[in-house]
MDAnalysis code that builds the backbone (N, CA, C; Angstrom):
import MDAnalysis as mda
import numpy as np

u = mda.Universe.empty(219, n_residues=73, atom_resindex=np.repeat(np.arange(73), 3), trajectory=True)
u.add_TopologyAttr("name", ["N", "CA", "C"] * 73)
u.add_TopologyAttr("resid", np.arange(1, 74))
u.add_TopologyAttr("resname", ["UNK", "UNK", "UNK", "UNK", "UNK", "UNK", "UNK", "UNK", "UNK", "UNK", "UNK", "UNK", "UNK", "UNK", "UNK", "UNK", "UNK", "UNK", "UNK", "UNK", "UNK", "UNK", "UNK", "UNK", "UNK", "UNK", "UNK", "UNK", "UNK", "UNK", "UNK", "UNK", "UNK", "UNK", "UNK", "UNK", "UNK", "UNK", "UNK", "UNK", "UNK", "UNK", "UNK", "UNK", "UNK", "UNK", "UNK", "UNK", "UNK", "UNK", "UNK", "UNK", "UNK", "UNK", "UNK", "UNK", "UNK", "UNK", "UNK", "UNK", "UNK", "UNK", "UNK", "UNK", "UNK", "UNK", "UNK", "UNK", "UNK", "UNK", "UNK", "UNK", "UNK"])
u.atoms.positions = np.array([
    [41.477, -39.347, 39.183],
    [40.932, -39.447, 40.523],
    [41.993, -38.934, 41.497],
    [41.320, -37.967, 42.469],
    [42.803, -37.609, 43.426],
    [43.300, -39.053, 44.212],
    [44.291, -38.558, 44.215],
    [45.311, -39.663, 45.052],
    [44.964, -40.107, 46.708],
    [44.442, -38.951, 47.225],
    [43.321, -39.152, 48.681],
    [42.389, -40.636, 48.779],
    [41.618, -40.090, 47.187],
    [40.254, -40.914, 47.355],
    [40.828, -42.829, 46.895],
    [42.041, -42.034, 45.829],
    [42.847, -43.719, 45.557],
    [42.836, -44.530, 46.974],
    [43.744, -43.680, 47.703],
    [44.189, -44.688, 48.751],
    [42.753, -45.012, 49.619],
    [42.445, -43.992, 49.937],
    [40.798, -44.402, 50.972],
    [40.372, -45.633, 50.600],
    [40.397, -45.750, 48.715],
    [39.345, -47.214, 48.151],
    [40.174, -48.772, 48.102],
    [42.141, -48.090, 48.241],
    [42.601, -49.170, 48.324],
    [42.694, -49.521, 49.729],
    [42.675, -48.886, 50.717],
    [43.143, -49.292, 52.043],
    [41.943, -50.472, 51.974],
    [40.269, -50.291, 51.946],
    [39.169, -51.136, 51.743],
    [38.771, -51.737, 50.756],
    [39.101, -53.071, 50.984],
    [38.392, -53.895, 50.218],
    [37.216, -53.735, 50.127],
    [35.818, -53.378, 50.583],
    [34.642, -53.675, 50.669],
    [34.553, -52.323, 49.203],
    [34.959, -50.739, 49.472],
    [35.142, -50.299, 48.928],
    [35.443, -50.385, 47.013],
    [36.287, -51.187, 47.174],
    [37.277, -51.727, 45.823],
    [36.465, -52.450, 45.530],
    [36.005, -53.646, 45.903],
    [34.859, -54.537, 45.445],
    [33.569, -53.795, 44.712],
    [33.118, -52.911, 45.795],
    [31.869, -51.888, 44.905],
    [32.409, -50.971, 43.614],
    [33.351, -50.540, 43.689],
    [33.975, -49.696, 42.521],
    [33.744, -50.917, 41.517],
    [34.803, -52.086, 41.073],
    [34.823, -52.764, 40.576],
    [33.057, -53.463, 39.575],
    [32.163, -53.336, 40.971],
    [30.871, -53.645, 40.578],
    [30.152, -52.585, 40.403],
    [29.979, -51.518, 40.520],
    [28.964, -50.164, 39.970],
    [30.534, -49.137, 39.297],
    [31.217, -49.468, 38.303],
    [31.984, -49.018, 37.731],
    [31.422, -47.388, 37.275],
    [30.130, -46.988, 37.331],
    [29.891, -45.470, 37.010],
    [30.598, -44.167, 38.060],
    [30.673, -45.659, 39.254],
    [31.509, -44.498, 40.669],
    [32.606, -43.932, 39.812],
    [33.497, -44.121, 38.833],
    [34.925, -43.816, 38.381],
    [34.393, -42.712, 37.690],
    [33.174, -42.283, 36.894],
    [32.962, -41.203, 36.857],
    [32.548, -39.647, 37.853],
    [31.862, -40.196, 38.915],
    [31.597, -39.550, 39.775],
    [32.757, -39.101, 40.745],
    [33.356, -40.020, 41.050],
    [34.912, -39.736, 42.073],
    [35.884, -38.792, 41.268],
    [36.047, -39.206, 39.927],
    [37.087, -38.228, 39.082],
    [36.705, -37.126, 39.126],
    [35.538, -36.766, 39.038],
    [34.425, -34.941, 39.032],
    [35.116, -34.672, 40.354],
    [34.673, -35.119, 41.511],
    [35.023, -34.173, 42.799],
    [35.229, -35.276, 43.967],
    [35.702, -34.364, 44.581],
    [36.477, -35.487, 45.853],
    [34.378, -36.026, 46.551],
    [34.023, -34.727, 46.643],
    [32.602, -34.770, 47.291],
    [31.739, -35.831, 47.053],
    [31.768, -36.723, 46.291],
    [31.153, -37.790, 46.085],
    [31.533, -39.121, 46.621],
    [32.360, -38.990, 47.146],
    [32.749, -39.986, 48.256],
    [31.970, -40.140, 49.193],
    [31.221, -39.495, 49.729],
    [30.604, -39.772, 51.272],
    [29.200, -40.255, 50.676],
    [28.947, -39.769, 49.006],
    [27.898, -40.367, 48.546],
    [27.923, -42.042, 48.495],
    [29.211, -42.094, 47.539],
    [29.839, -43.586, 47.821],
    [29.838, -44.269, 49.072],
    [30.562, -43.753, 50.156],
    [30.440, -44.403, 50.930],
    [29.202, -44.647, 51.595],
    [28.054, -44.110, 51.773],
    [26.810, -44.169, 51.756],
    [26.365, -45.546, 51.299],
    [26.711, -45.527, 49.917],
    [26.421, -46.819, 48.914],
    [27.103, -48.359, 49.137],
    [27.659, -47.871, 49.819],
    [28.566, -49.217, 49.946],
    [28.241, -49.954, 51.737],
    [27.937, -48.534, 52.646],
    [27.258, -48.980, 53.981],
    [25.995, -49.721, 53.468],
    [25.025, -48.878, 52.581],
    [23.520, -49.783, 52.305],
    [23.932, -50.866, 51.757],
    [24.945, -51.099, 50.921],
    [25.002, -52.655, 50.066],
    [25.558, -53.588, 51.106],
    [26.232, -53.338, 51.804],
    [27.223, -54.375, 52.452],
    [26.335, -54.547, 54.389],
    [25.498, -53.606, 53.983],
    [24.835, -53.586, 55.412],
    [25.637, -53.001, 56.708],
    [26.514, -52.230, 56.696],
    [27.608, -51.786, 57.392],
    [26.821, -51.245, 58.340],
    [26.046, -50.446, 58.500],
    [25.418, -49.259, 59.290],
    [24.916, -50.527, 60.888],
    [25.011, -49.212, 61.708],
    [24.805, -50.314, 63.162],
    [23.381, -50.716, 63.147],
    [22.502, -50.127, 62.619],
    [21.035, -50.593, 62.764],
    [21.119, -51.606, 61.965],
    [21.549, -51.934, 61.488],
    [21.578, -53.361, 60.095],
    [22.243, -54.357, 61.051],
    [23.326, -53.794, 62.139],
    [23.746, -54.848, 62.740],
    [23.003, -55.291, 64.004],
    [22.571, -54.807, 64.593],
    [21.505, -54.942, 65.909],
    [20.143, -55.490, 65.090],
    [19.725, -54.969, 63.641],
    [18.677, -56.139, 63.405],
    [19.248, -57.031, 63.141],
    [20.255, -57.620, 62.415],
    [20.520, -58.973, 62.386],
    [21.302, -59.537, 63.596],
    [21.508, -59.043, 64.466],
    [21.690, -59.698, 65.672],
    [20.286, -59.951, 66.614],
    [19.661, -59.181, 66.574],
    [18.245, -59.522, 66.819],
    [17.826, -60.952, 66.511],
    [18.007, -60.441, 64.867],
    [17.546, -62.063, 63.955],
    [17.898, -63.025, 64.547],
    [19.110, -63.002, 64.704],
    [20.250, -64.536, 65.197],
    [19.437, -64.728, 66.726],
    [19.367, -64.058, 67.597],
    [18.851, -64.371, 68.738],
    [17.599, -64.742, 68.801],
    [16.511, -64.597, 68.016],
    [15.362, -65.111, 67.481],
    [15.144, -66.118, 66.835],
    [16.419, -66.235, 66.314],
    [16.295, -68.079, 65.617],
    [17.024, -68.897, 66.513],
    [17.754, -68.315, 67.304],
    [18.399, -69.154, 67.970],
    [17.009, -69.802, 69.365],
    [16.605, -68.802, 70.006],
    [15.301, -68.919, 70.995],
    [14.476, -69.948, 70.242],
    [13.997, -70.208, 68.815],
    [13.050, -70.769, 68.200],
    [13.779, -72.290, 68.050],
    [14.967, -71.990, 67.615],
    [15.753, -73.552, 67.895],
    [15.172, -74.159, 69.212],
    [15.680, -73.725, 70.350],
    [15.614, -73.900, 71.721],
    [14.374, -74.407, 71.793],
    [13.351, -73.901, 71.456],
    [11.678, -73.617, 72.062],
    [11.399, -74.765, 71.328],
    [12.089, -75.078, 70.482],
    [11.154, -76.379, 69.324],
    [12.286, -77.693, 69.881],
    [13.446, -77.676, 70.443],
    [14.229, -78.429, 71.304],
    [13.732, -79.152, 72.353],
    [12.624, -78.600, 73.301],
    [11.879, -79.016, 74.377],
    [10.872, -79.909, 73.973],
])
């Protein structure tokens, strides 16, 4: 594996954790650096990273929180 993509997966834990758990990435990363952004792709959908994942679950939270409230009265 180049030494680039080493450090990229050690600087992140979230990273290292997915390697560790879909272990086929060690084949794909050793082929070409280019499969990284595939990876990282994979690891935004698993871990929910992407901002629309975060504005819906902040949504969520503010919707349960209002329903707390509303059933409070």
């Amino acid at each position: 594996m180049n030494i680039v993509v080493q450090q990229k997966i050690a600087e992140n834990a979230k990273m290292a954790e997915l390697l560790k758990q879909n272990s086929y990435w060690f084949k794909y990363l050793n082929r070409d650096e280019k499969y990284l952004k595939d990876y990282l792709n994979e690891m935004k959908d698993k871990y929910r990273l992407r901002f629309t994942d975060k504005v819906s679950d902040a949504i969520d939270n503010i919707d349960l929180i209002s329903n707390i409230l509303e059933n409070l009265k």
